[in-house]
CHARMM internal coordinates of N, CA and C (Angstrom, degrees):
IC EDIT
DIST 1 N 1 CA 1.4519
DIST 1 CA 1 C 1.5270
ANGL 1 N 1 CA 1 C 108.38
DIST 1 C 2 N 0.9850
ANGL 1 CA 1 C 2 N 118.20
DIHE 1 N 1 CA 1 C 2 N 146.20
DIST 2 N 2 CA 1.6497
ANGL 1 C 2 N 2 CA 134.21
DIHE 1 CA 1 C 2 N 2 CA -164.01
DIST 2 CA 2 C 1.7270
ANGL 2 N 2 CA 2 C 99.93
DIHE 1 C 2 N 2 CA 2 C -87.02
DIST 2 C 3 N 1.5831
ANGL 2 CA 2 C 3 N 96.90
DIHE 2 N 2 CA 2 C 3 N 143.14
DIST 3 N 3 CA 1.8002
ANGL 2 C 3 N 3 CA 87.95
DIHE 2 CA 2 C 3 N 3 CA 176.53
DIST 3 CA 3 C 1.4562
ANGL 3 N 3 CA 3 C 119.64
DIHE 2 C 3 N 3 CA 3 C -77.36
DIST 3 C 4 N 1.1781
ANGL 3 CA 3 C 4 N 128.14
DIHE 3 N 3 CA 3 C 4 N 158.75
DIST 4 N 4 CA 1.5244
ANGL 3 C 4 N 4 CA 120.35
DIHE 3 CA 3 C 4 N 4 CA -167.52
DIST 4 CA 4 C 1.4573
ANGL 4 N 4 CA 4 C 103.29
DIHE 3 C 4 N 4 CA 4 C -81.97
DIST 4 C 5 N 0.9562
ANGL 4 CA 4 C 5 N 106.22
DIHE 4 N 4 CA 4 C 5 N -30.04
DIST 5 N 5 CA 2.1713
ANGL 4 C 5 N 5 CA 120.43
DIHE 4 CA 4 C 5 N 5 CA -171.55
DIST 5 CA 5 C 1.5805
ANGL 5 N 5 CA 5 C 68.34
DIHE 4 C 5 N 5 CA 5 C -50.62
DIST 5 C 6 N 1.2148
ANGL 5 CA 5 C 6 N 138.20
DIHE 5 N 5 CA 5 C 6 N -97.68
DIST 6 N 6 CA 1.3771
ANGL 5 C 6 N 6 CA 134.57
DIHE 5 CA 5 C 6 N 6 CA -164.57
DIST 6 CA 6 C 0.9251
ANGL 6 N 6 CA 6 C 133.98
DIHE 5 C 6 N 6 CA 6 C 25.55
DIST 6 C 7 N 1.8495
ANGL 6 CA 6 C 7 N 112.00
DIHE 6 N 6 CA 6 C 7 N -59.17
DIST 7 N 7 CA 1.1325
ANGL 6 C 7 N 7 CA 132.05
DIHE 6 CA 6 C 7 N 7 CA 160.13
DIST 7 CA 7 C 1.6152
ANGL 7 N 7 CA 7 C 136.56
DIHE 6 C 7 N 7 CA 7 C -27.86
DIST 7 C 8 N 1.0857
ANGL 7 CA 7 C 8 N 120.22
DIHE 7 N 7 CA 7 C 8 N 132.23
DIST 8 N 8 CA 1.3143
ANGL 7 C 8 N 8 CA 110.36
DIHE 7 CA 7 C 8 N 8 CA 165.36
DIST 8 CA 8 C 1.3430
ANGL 8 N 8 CA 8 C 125.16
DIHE 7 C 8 N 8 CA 8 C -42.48
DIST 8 C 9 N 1.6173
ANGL 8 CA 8 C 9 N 125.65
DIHE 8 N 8 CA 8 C 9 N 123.69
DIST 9 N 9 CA 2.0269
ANGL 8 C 9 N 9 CA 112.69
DIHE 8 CA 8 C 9 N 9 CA -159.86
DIST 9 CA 9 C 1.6762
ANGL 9 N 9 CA 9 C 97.71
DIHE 8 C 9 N 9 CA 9 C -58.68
DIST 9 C 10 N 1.4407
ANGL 9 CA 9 C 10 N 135.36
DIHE 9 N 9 CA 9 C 10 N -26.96
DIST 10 N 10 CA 1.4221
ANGL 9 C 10 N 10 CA 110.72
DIHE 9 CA 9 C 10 N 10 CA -159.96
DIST 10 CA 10 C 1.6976
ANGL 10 N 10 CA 10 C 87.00
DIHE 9 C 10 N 10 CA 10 C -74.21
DIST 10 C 11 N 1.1172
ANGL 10 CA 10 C 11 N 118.62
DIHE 10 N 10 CA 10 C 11 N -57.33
DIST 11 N 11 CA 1.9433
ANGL 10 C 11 N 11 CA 114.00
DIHE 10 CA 10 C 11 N 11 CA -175.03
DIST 11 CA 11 C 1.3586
ANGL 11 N 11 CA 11 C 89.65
DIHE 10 C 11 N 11 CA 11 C -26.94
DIST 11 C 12 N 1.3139
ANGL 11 CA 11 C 12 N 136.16
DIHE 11 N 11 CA 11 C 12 N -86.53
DIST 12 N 12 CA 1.4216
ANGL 11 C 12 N 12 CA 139.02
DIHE 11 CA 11 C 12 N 12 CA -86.54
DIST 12 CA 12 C 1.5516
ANGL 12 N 12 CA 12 C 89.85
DIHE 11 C 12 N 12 CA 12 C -98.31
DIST 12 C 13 N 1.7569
ANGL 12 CA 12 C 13 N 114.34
DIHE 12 N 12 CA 12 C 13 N -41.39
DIST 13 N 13 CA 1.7112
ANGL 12 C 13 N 13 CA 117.64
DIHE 12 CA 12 C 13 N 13 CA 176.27
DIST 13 CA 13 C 1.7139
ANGL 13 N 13 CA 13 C 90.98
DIHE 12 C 13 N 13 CA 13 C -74.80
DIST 13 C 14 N 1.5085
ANGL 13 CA 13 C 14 N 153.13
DIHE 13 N 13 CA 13 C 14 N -59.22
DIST 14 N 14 CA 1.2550
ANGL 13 C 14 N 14 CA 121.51
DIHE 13 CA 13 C 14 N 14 CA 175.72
DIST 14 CA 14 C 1.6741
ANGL 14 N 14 CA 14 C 110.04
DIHE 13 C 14 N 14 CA 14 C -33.38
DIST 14 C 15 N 1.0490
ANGL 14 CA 14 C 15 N 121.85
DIHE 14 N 14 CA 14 C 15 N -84.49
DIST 15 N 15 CA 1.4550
ANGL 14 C 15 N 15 CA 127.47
DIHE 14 CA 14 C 15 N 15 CA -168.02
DIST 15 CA 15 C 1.9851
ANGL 15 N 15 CA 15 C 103.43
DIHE 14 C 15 N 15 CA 15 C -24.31
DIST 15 C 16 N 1.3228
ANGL 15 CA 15 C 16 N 99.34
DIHE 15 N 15 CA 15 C 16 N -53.76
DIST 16 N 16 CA 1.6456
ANGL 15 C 16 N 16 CA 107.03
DIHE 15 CA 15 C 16 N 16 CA 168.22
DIST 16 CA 16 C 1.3205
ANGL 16 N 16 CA 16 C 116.87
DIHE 15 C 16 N 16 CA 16 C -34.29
DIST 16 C 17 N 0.9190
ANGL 16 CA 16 C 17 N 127.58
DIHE 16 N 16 CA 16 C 17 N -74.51
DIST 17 N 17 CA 1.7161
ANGL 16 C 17 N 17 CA 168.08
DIHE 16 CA 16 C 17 N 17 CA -145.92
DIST 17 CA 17 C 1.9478
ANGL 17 N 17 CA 17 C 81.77
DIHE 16 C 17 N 17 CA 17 C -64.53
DIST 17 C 18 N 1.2337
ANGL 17 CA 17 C 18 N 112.61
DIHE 17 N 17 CA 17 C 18 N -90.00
DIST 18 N 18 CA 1.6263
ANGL 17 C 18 N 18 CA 112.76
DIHE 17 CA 17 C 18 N 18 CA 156.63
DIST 18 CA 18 C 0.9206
ANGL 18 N 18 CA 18 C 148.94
DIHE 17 C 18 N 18 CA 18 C -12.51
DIST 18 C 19 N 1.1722
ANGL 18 CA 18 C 19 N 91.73
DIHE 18 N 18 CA 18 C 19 N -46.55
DIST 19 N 19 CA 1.8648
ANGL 18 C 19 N 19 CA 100.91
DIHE 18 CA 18 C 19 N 19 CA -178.09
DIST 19 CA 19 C 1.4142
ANGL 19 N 19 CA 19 C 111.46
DIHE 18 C 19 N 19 CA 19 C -100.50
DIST 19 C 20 N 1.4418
ANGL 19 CA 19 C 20 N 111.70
DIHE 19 N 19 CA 19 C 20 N -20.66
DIST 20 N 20 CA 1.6178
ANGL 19 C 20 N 20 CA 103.49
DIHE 19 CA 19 C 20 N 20 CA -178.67
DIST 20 CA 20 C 1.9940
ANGL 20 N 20 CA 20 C 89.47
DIHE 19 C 20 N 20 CA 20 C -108.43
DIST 20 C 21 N 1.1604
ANGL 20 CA 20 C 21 N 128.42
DIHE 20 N 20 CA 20 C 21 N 40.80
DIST 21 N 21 CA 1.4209
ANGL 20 C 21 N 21 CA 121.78
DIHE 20 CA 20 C 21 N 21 CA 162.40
DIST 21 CA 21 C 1.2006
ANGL 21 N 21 CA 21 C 129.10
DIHE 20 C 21 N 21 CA 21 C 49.03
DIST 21 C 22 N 1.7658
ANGL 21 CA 21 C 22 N 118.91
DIHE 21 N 21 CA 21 C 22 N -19.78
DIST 22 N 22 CA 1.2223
ANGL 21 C 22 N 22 CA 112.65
DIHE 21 CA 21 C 22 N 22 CA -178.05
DIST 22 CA 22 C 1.5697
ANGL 22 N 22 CA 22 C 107.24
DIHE 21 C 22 N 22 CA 22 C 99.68
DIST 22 C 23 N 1.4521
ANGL 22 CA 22 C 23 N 113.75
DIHE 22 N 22 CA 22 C 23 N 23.80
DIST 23 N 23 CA 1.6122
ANGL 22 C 23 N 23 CA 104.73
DIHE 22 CA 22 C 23 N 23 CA -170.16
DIST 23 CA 23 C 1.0282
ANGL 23 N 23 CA 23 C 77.65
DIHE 22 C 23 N 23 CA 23 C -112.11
DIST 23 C 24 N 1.8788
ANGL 23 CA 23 C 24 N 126.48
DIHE 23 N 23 CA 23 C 24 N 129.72
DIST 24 N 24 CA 1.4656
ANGL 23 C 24 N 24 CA 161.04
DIHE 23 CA 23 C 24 N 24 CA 178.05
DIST 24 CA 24 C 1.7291
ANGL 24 N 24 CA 24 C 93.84
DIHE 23 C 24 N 24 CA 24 C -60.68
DIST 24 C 25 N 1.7078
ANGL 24 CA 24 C 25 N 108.18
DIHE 24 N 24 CA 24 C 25 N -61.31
DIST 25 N 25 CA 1.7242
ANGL 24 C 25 N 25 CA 102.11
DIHE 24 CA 24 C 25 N 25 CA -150.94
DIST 25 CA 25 C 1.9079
ANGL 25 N 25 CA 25 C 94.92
DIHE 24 C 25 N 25 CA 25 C -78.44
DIST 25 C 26 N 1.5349
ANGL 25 CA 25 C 26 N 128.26
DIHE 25 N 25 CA 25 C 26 N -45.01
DIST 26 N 26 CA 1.8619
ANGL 25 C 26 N 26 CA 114.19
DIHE 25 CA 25 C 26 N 26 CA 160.15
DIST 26 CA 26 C 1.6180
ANGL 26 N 26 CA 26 C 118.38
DIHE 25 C 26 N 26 CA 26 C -53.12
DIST 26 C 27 N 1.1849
ANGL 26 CA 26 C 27 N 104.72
DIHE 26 N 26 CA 26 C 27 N -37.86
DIST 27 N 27 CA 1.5603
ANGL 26 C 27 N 27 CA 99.93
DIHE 26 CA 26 C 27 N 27 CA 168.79
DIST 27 CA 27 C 1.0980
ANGL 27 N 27 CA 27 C 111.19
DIHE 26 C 27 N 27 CA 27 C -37.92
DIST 27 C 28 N 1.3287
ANGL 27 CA 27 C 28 N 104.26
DIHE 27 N 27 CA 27 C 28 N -87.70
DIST 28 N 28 CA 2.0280
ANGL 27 C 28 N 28 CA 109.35
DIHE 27 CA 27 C 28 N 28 CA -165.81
DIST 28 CA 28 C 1.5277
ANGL 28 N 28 CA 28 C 111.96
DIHE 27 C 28 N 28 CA 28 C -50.86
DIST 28 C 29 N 1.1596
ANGL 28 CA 28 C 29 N 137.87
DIHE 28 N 28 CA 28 C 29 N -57.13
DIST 29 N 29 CA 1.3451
ANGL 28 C 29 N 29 CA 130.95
DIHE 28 CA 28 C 29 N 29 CA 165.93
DIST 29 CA 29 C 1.6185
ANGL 29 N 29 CA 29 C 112.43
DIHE 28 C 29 N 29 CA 29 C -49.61
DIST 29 C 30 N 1.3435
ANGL 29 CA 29 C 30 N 141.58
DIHE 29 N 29 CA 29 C 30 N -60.99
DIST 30 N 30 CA 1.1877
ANGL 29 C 30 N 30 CA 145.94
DIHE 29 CA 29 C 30 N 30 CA -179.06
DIST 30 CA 30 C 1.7313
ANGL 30 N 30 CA 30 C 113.50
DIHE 29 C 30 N 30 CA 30 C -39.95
DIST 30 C 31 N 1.5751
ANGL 30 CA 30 C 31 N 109.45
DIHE 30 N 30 CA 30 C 31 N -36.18
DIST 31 N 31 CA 0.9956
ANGL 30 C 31 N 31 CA 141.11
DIHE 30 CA 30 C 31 N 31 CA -160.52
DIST 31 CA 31 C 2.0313
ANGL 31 N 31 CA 31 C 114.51
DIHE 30 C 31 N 31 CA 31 C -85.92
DIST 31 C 32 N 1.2962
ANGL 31 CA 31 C 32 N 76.44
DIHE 31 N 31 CA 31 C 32 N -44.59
DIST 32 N 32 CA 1.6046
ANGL 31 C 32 N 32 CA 98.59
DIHE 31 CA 31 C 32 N 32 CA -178.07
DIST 32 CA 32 C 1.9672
ANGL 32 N 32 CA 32 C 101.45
DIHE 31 C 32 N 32 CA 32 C -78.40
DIST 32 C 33 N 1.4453
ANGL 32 CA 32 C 33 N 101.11
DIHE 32 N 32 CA 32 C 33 N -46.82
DIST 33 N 33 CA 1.3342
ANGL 32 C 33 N 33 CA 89.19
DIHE 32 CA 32 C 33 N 33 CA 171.83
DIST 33 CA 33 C 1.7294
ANGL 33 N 33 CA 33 C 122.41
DIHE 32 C 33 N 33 CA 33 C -64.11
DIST 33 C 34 N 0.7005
ANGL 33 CA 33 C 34 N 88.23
DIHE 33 N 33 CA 33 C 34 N -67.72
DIST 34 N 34 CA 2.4709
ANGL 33 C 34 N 34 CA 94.44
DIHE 33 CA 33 C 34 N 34 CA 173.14
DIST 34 CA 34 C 1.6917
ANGL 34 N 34 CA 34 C 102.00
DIHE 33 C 34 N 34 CA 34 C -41.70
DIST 34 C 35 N 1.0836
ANGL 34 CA 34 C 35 N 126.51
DIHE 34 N 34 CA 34 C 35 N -20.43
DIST 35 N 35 CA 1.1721
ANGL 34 C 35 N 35 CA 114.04
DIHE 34 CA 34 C 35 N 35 CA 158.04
DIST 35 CA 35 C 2.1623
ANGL 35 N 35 CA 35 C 125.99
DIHE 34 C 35 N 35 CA 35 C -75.38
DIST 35 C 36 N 0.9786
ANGL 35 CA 35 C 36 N 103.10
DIHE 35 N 35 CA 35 C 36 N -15.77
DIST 36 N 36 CA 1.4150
ANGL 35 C 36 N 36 CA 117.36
DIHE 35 CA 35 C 36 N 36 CA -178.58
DIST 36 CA 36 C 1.7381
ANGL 36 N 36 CA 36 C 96.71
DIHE 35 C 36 N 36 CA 36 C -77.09
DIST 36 C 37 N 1.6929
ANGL 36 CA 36 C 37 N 110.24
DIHE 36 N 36 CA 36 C 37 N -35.96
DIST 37 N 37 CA 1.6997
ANGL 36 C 37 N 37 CA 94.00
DIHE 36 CA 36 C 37 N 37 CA -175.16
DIST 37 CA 37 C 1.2726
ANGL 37 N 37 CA 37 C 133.05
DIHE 36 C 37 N 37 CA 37 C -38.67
DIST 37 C 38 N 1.3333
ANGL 37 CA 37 C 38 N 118.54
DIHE 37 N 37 CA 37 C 38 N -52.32
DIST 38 N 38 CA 1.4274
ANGL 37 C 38 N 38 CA 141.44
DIHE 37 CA 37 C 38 N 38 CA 143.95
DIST 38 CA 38 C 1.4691
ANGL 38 N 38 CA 38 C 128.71
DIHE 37 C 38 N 38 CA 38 C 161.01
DIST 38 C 39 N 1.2248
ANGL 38 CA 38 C 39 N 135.20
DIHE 38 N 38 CA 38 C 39 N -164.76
DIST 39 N 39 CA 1.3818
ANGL 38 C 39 N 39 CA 125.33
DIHE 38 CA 38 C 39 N 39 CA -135.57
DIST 39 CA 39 C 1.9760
ANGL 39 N 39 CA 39 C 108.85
DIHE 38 C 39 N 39 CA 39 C -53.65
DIST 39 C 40 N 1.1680
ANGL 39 CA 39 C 40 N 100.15
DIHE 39 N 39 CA 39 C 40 N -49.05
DIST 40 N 40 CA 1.7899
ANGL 39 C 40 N 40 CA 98.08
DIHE 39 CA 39 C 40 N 40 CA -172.51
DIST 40 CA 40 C 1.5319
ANGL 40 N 40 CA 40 C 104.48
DIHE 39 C 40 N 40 CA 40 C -70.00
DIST 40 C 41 N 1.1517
ANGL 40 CA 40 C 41 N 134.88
DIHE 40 N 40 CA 40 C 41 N -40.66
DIST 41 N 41 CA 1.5290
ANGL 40 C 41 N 41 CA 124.81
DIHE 40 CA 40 C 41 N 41 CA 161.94
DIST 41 CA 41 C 1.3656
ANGL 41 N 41 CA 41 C 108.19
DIHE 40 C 41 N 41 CA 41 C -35.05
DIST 41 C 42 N 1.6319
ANGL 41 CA 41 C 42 N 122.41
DIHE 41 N 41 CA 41 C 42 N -76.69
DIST 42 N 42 CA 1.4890
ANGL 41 C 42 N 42 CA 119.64
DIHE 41 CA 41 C 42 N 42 CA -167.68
DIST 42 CA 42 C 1.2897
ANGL 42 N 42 CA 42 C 115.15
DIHE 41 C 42 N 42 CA 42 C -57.14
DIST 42 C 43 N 1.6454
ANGL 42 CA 42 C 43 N 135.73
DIHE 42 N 42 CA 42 C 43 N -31.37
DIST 43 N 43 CA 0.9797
ANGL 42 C 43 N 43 CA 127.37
DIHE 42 CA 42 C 43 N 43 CA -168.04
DIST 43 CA 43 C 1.6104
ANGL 43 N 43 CA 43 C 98.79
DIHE 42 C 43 N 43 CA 43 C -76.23
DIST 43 C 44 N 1.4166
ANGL 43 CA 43 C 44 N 127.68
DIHE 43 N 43 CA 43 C 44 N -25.18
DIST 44 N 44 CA 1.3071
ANGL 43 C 44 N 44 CA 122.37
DIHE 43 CA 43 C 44 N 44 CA 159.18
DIST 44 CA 44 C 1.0565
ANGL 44 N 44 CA 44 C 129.85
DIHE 43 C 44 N 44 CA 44 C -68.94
DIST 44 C 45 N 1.0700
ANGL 44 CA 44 C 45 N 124.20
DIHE 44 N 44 CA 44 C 45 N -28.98
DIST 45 N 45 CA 1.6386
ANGL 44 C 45 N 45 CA 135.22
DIHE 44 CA 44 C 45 N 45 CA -167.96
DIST 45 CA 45 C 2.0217
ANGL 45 N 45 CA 45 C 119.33
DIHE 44 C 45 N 45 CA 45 C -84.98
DIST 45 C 46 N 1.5695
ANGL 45 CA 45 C 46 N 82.87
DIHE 45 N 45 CA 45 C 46 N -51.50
DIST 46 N 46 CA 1.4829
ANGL 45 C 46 N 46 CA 117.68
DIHE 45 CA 45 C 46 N 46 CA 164.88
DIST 46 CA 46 C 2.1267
ANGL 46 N 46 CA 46 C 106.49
DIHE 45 C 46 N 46 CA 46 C -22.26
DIST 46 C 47 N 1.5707
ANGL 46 CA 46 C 47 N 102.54
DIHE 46 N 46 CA 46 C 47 N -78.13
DIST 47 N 47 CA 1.3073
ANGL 46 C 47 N 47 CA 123.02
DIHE 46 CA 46 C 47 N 47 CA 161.90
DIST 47 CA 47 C 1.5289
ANGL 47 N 47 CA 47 C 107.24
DIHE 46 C 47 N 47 CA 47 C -14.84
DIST 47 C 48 N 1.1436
ANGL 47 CA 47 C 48 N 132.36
DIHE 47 N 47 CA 47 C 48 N -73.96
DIST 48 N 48 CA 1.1013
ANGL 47 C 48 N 48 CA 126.61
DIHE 47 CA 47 C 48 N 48 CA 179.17
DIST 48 CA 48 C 1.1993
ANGL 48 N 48 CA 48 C 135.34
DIHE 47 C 48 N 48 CA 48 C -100.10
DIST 48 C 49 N 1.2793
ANGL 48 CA 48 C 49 N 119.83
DIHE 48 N 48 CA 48 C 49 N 11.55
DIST 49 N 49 CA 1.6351
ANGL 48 C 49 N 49 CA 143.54
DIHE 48 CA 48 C 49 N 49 CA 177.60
DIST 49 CA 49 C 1.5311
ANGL 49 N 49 CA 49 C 78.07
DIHE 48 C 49 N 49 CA 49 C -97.54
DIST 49 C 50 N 1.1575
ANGL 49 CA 49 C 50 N 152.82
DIHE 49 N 49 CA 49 C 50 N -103.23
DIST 50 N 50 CA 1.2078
ANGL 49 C 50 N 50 CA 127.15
DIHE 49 CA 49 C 50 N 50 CA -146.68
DIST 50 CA 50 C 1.4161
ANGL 50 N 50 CA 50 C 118.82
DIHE 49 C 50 N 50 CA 50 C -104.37
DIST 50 C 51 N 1.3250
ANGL 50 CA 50 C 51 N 101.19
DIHE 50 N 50 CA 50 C 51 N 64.17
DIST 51 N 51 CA 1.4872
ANGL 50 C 51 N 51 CA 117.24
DIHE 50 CA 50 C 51 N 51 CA 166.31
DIST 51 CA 51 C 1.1908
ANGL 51 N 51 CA 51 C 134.27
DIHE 50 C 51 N 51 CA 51 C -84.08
DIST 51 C 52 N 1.5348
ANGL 51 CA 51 C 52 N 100.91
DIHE 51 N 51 CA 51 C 52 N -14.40
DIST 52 N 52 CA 1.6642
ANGL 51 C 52 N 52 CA 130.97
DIHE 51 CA 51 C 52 N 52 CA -156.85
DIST 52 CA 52 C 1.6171
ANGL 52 N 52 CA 52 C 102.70
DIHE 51 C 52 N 52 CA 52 C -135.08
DIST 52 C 53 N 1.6984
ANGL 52 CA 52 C 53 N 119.18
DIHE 52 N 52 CA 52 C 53 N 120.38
DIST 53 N 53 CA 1.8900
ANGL 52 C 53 N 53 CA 85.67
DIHE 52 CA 52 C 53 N 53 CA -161.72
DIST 53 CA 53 C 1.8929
ANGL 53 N 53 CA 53 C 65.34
DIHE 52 C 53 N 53 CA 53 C -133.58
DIST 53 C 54 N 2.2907
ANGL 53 CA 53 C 54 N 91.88
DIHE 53 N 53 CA 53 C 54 N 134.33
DIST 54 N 54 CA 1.3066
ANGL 53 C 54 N 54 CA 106.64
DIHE 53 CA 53 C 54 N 54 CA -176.55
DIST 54 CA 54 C 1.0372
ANGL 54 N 54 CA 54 C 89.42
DIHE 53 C 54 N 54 CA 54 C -107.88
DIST 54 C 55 N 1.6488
ANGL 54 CA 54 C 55 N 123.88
DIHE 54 N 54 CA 54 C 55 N 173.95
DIST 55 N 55 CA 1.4893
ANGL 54 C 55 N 55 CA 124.19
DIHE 54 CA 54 C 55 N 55 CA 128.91
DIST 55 CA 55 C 1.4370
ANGL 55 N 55 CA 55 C 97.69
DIHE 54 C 55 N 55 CA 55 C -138.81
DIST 55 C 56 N 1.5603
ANGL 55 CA 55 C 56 N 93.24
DIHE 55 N 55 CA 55 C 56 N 150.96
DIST 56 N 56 CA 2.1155
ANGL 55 C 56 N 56 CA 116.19
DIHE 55 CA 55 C 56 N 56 CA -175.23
DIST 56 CA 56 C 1.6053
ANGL 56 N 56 CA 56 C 102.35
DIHE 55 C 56 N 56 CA 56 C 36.60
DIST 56 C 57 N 1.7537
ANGL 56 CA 56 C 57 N 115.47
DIHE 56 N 56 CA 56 C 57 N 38.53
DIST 57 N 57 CA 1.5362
ANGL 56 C 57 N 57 CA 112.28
DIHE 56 CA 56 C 57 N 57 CA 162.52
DIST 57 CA 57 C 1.2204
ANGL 57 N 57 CA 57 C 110.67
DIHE 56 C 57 N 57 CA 57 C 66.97
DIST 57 C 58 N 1.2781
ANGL 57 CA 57 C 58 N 122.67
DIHE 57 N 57 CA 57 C 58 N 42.71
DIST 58 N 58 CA 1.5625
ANGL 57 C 58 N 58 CA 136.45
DIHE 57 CA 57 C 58 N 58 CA 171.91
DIST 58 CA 58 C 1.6394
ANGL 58 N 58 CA 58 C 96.84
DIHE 57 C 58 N 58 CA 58 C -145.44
DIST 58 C 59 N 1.6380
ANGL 58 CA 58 C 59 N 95.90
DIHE 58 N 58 CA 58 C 59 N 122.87
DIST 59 N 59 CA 1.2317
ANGL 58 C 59 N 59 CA 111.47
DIHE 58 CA 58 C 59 N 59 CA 178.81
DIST 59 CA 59 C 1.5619
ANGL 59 N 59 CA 59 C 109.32
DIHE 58 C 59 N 59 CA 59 C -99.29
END
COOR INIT
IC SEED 1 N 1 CA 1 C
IC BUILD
């Protein structure tokens, strides 16, 4: 099976966007992990893991 990073980045963050529903608090953890896979994951993942910048859960 082919890696998904593969993908063209607009597919691959749609496909994201979907599959993790839009829930902020699995997002960021879910998010933070798939970035650890390694470099072409994070440089995909990255994009929308810090798209949104909190501190102490106040946006």
């Amino acid at each position: 099976m082919p890696d998904p990073v593969d993908l063209p980045p607009e597919l691959f963050r749609t496909i994201l966007r979907y599959a993790l529903d839009d829930n902020d608090e699995c997002d960021i953890r879910y998010l933070s992990r798939l970035c650890l896979l390694n470099r072409p994951w994070y440089a995909h993942v990255a994009v929308r893991l810090y798209s949104e910048w909190n501190y102490n859960d106040v946006k």
